[in-house]
C-alpha positions as CSV (number, residue, x, y, z in Angstrom):
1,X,33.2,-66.4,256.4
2,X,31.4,-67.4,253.2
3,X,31.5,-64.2,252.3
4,X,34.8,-63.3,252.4
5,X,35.7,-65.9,249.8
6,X,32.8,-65.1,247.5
7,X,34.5,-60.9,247.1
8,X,38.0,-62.4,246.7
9,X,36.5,-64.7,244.3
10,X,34.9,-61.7,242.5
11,X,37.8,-60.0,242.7
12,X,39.9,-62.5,240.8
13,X,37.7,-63.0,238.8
14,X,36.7,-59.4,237.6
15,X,40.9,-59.2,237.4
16,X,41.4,-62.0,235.2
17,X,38.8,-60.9,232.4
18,X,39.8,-57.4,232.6
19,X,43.5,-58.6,232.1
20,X,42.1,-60.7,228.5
21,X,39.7,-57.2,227.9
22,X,43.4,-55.6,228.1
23,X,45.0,-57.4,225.8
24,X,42.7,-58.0,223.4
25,X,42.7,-54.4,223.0
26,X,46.2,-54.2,222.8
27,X,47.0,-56.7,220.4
28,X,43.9,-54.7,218.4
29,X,45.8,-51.9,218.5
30,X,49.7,-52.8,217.8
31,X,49.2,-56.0,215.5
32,X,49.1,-54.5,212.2
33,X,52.2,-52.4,213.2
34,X,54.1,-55.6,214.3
35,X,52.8,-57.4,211.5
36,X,53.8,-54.4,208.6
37,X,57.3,-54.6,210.6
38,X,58.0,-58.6,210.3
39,X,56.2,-58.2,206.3
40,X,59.5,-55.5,205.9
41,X,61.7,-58.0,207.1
42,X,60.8,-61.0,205.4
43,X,60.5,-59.3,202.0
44,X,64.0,-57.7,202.6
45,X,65.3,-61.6,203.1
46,X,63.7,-62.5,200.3
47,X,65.0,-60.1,198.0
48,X,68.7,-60.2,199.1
49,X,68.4,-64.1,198.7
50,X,67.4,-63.5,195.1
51,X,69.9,-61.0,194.2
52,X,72.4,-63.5,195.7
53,X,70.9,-66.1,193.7
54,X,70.8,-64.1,190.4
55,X,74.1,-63.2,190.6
56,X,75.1,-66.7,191.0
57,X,73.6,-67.6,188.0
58,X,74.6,-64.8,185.9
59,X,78.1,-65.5,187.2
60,X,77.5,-69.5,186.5
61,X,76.0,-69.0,183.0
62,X,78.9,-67.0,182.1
63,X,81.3,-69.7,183.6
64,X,79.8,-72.5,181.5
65,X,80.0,-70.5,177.9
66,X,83.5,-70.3,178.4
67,X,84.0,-74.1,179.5
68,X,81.3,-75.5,177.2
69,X,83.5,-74.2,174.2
70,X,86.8,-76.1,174.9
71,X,85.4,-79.1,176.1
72,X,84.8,-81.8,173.9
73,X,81.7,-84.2,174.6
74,X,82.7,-87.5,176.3
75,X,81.6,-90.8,174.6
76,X,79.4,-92.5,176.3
77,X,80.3,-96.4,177.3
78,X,77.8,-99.0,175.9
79,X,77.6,-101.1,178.7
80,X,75.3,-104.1,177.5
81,X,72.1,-104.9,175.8
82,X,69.0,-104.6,177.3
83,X,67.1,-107.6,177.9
84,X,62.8,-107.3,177.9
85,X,62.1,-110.6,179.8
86,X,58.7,-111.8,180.0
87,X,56.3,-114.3,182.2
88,X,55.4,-117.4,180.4
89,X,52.3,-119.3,181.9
């Protein structure tokens, strides 16, 4: 009877570290082609963000030329003097 459990023992056992052996060897083998795939992707984000961004700005600097030029500065309010007080001992 003892024996019995010992092979099915064995068995799972010899099954569960050839499953890791597996896929170790897989990961091994398809990383760097998963990894080169998400790489593509993210620099393709980042790139359309930054064109997007870019042609905000280029569209905002051109924005504020035209407004800076008809706008007159505002005057600013003086609201009070500014009072340094100090501890006395």
């Amino acid at each position: 009877m003892q024996f019995v459990y010992m092979t099915s023992f064995l068995r799972t056992l010899i099954i569960i570290i050839s499953i890791i052996l597996l896929l170790r060897f897989v990961t091994r083998v398809f990383m760097p082609y998963v990894l080169r795939y998400l790489m593509k992707k993210s620099e393709e984000q980042i790139n359309k963000k930054f064109n997007e961004f870019n042609q905000q700005n280029n569209k905002n600097s051109y924005d504020t030329t035209n407004q800076t030029n008809n706008v007159k500065p505002k005057e600013k309010k003086k609201v009070g003097e500014y009072i340094d007080f100090e501890e006395i001992d």
